[in-house]
Structure formats: C-alpha cells, structure tokens
C-alpha positions as CSV (number, residue, x, y, z in Angstrom):
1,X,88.8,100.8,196.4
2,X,92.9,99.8,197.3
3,X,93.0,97.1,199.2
4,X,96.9,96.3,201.1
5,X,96.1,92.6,201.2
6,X,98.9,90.2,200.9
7,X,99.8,89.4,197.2
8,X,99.3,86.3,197.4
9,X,98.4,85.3,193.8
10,X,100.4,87.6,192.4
11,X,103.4,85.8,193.2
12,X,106.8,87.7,195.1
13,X,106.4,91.4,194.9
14,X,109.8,92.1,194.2
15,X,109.5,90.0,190.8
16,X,107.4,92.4,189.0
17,X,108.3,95.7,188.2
18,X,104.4,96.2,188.4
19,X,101.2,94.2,189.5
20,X,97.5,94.8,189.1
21,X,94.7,93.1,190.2
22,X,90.9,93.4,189.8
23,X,88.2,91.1,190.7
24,X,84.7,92.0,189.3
25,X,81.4,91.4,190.5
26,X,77.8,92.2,189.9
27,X,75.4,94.1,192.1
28,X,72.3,95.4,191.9
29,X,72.3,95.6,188.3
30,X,75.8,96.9,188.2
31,X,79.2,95.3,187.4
32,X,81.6,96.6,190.7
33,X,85.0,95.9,191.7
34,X,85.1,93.4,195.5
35,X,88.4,93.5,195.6
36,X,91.5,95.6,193.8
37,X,95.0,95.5,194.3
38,X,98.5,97.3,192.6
39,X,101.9,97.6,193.3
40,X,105.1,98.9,191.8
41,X,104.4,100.8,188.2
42,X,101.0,100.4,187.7
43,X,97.8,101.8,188.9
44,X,94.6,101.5,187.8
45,X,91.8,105.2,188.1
46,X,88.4,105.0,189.6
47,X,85.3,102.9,188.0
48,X,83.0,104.7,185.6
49,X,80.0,104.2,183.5
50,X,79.7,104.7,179.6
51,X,76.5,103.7,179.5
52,X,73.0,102.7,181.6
53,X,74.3,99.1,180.8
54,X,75.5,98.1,184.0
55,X,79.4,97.4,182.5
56,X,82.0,99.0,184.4
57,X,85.3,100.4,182.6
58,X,88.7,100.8,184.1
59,X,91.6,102.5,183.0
60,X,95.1,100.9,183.6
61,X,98.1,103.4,183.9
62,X,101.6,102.8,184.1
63,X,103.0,106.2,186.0
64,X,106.6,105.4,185.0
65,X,105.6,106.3,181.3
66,X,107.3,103.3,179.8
67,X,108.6,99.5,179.4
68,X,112.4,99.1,180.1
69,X,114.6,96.3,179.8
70,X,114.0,93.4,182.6
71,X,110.9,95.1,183.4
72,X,108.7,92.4,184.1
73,X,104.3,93.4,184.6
74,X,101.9,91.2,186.3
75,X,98.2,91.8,185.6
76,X,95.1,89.3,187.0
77,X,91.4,89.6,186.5
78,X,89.0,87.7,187.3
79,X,85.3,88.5,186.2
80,X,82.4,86.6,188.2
81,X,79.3,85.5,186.8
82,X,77.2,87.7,185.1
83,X,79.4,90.3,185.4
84,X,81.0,92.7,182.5
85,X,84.4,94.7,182.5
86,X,85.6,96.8,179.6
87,X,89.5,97.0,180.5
88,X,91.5,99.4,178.4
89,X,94.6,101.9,179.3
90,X,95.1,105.3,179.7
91,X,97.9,105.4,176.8
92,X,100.2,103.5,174.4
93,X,102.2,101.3,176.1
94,X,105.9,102.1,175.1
95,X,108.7,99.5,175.3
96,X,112.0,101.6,175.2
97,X,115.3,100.1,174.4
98,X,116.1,96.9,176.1
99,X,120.1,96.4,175.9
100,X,120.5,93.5,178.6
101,X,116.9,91.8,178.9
102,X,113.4,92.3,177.2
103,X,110.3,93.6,179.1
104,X,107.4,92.1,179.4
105,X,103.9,91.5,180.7
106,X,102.2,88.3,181.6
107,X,98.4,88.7,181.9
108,X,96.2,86.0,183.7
109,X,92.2,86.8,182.8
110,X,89.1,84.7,184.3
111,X,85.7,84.7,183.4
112,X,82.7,83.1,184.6
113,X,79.1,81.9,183.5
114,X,77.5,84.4,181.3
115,X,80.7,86.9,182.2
116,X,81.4,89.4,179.9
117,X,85.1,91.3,179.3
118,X,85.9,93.4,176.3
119,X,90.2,93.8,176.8
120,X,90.7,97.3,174.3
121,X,94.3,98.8,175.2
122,X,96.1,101.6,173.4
123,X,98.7,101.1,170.8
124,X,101.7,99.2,171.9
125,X,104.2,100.9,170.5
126,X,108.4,99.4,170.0
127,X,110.8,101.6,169.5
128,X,114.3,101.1,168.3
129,X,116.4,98.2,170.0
130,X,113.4,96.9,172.1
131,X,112.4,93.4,173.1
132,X,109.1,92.5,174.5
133,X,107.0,89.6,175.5
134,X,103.3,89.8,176.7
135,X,101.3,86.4,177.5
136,X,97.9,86.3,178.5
137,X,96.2,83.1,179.7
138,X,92.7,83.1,179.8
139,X,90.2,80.5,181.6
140,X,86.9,81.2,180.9
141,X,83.0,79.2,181.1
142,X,81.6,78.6,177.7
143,X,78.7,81.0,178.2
144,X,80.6,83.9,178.8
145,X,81.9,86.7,176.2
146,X,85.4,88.1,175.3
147,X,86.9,90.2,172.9
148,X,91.0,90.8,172.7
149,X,92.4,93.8,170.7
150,X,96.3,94.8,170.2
151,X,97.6,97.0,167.8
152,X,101.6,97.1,167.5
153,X,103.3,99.8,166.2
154,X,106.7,100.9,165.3
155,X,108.3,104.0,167.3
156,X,110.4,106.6,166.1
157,X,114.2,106.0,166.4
158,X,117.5,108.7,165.9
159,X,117.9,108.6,162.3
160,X,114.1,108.6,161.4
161,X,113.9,104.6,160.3
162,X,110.7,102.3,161.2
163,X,110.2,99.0,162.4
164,X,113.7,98.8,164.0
165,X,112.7,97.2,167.2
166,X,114.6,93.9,167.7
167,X,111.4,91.7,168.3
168,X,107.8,91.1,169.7
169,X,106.2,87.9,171.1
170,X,102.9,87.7,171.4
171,X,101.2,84.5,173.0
172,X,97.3,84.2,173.9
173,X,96.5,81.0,175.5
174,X,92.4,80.7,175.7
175,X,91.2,77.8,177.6
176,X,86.8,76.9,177.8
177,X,85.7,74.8,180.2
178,X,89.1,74.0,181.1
179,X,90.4,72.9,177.7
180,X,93.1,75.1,175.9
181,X,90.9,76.1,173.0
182,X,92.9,79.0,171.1
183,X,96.5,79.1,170.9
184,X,97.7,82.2,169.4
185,X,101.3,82.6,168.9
186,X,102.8,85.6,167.3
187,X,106.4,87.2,167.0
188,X,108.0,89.7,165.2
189,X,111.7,90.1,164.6
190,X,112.1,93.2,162.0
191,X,115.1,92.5,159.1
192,X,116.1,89.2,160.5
193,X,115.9,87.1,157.5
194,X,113.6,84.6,159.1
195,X,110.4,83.6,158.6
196,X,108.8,85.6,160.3
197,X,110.6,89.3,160.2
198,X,109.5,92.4,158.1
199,X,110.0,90.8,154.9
200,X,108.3,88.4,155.1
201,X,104.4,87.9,156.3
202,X,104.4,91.5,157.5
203,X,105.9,92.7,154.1
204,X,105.7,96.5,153.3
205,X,103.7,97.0,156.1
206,X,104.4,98.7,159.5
207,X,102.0,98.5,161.5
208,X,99.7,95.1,162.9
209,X,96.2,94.9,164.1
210,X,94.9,91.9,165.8
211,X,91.8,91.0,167.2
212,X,89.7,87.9,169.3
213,X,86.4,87.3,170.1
214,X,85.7,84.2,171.7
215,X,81.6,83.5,171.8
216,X,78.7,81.2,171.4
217,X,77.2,83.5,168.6
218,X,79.9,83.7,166.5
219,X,79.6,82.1,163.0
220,X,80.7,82.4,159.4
221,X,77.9,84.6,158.2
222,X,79.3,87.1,161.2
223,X,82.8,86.6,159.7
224,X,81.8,87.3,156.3
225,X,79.8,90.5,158.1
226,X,83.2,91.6,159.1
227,X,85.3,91.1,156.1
228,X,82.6,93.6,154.2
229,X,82.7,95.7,156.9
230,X,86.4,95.9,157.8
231,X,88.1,95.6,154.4
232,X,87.2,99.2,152.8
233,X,88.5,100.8,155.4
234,X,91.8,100.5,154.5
235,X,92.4,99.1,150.5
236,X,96.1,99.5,150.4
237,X,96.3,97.2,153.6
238,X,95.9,92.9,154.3
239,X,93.2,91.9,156.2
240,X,92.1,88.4,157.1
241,X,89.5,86.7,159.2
242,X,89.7,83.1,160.8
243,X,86.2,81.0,162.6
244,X,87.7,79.4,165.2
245,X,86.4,76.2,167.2
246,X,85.9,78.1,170.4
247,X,83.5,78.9,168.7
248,X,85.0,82.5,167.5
249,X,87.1,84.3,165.4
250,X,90.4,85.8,164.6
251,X,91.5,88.6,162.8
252,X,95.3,89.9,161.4
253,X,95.3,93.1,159.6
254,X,98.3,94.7,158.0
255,X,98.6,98.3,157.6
256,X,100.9,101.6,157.5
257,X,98.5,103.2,159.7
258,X,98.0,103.7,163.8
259,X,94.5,105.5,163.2
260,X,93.4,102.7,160.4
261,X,93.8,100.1,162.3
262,X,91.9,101.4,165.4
263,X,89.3,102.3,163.3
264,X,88.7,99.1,161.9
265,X,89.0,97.2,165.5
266,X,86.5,100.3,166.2
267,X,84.0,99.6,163.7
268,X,84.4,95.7,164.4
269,X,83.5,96.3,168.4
270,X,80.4,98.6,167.7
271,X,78.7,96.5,165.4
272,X,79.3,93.5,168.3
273,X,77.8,95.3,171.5
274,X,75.3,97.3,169.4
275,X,74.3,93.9,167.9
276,X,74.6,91.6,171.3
277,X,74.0,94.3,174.2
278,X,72.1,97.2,172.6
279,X,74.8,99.3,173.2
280,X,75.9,103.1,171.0
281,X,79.6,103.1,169.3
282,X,82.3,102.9,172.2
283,X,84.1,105.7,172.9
284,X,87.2,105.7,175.0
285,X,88.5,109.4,174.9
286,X,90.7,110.1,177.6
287,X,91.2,113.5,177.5
C-alpha cells in the first residue's frame, strides 16, 4: 500500500534526500501496515510473513545505492498497540565520501502498549573520507518490546587501508512513558588523537557491534545468559554487556569481523523471540 498523502510529519520534502514512513497496526491476528508513505531515495518492498506469528517484516531500500555528502534521510514509524514490526534493509548501508557536508539519517520510532519492534539493518559500512550522523528517537509505553542492532564497518579505500573514514555519530535517544530513559551517545573519529578515535576504546579493532533491548523481562541473570552465550564466539574480540534502568540492556562488541559480529547479534536475537514469542532462529536472507 503507497499512499500520496501530504507529508505532513515528515517535515518539507525537499529537506530530505529520502523519507519513509510506516504506521503499523494489528488485525485479525496479524500485524498490517494502515498507512505507508516514501519519497525521494528510499522505498520500502511489500509485507511478508516469516512465521505463523502474526509479525510483519519490511525491507527498507535505498535505490540510489549509497549515502553522499549533505544527503540527509528521514524515517518515522509508529507501531500501535499490540502490534509487532521486524524492520530491517535490503543491504549495507554505504556512506561514500562526504567532501563538503556529512550524510545522515534521523529516525523517529513509536510504540505502543504491548507493541513489539525488533530494528535489525545490514552493516553500515564508512568508506574513506566519509562523515555520517544517524539519530533515532524513540517514545515508547512501558509494556511494549524493542530490540536495536547496528554494526559499523570500515570500507575499502584506494590504497587498501581500513578504518579511514573521517567519523561516525551515533545517538539513540529512548524515552518510556514519556521520560528519556536511555541516552546512548556514540562517535567515532579514526586516527584523530582524541578520546575517542581508533586508538583508543576501539583499539586494534575494526569493526563495532552494538546492540539494545529495552523490556520489562530483562534482568541480570539474562545479561549474564548473554555474556556466556555471546563471548565464545569471537575470543580475539571485546565484548561487554550493561542492565540498564529501562529496564534493559546494552551491549558494545569489538571485533575484526563483519560475519562475527552478526553472528553474535544473531545468536543474541534467537535466544530472545525463541524465549519470549516461541519463535525458530530469524533468518533474513535476501536473495
């Protein structure tokens, strides 16, 4: 379903390089979309099922291939009570050089009572001389369910060097009931002697996994659960876990590896909807 309605929400069209937005309802036992709207560089493909669960999963595209510089990406989702959206993308997200201004994406998420959304994108991948900022605000009831992954990666530049992208911000701003509960601030500025480049918390490391889950049934016996579970699969890398007040948790892992990482965000996601919803292993091939 395209609907041509007004923006609106989104703000003036000619702003964003891109918008998308999705509300979600349920039906009849089934989570559907009432209303869906994009413009500019993104699109979203049709609804489908993975499972007899009654969760719908849409894929987000971008048909332009890539992030440039000033490139600015609006996406708003709103899941209603009850309902449950697993919202991933088709492929990496690239951000290609960005000479005069950075890209970026702002992303504003709402969930309702007992709402459910599981946000699993591909990769984001930085290649040399890029800048790129993403901030998603979420508002969300304290019954409902969410779970946040992003993996950044380093891209391959002319004279075969990693990690030369000039920076990455990421900012999550979680709010329950109204109250900003979770502030998650993170940036990256490779080989700039600060605090916060290469060198310094990321190390030898390349590559960074992150992950949220804000939900009632989160506790320190399911953090320790993860730890056990997550740290073997990669012994060379860092891994922590954090319990945060929302109640939930947080989790920063440090690796040289694209296909680690997703594994361990994998094996962390399975083990939550096979333990909450009775649901098999996730999988999100898109070929």
């Amino acid at each position: 379903m395209h609907t041509n309605r007004a923006v609106g929400r989104l703000g003036t069209p000619s702003a964003w390089a891109g918008t998308l937005s999705l509300d979600i309802d349920r039906r009849a036992g089934r989570s559907i979309a009432l209303k869906q709207f994009h413009d500019g560089a993104l699109r979203i493909l049709r609804p489908h099922y993975l499972d007899d669960s009654g969760q719908v999963c849409y894929v987000v595209i971008n048909p332009g291939g890539a992030y440039l510089g000033g490139d600015k990406y609006l996406i708003e989702v709103a899941v209603a009570d009850g309902a449950e959206l697993l919202l991933t993308t088709q492929s990496a997200t690239k951000i290609y050089r960005t000479p005069n201004d950075r890209a970026e994406q702002h992303m504003h998420l709402s969930l309702g009572a007992g709402a459910r959304l599981e946000l699993l994108p591909d990769p984001l991948i930085a290649y040399r001389e890029a800048s790129y900022g993403q901030v998603t605000q979420v508002e969300m009831d304290s019954t409902a369910s969410l779970v946040m992954a992003e993996v950044v990666t380093p891209g391959w530049s002319p004279n075969g060097e990693l990690f030369r992208y000039d920076e990455v911000r990421l900012r999550n701003e979680i709010s329950i009931g109204g109250r900003l509960t979770v502030l998650d601030n993170l940036l990256i500025r490779p080989g700039s002697g600060s605090p916060v480049d290469s060198s310094a918390f990321m190390r030898e490391y390349t590559h960074l996994g992150s992950l949220i889950v804000v939900d009632a049934r989160v506790d320190q016996a399911l953090v320790d659960e993860l730890h056990t579970l997550m740290a073997p699969l990669d012994p060379a890398g860092q891994l922590g876990i954090t319990l945060l007040d929302g109640p939930g948790l947080a989790v920063r892992a440090l690796s040289n590896s694209t296909e680690t990482l997703n594994e361990m965000i994998a094996a962390t996601v399975d083990l939550l909807r096979g333990r909450w919803y009775s649901q098999k292993p996730l999988n999100l091939r898109k070929y």
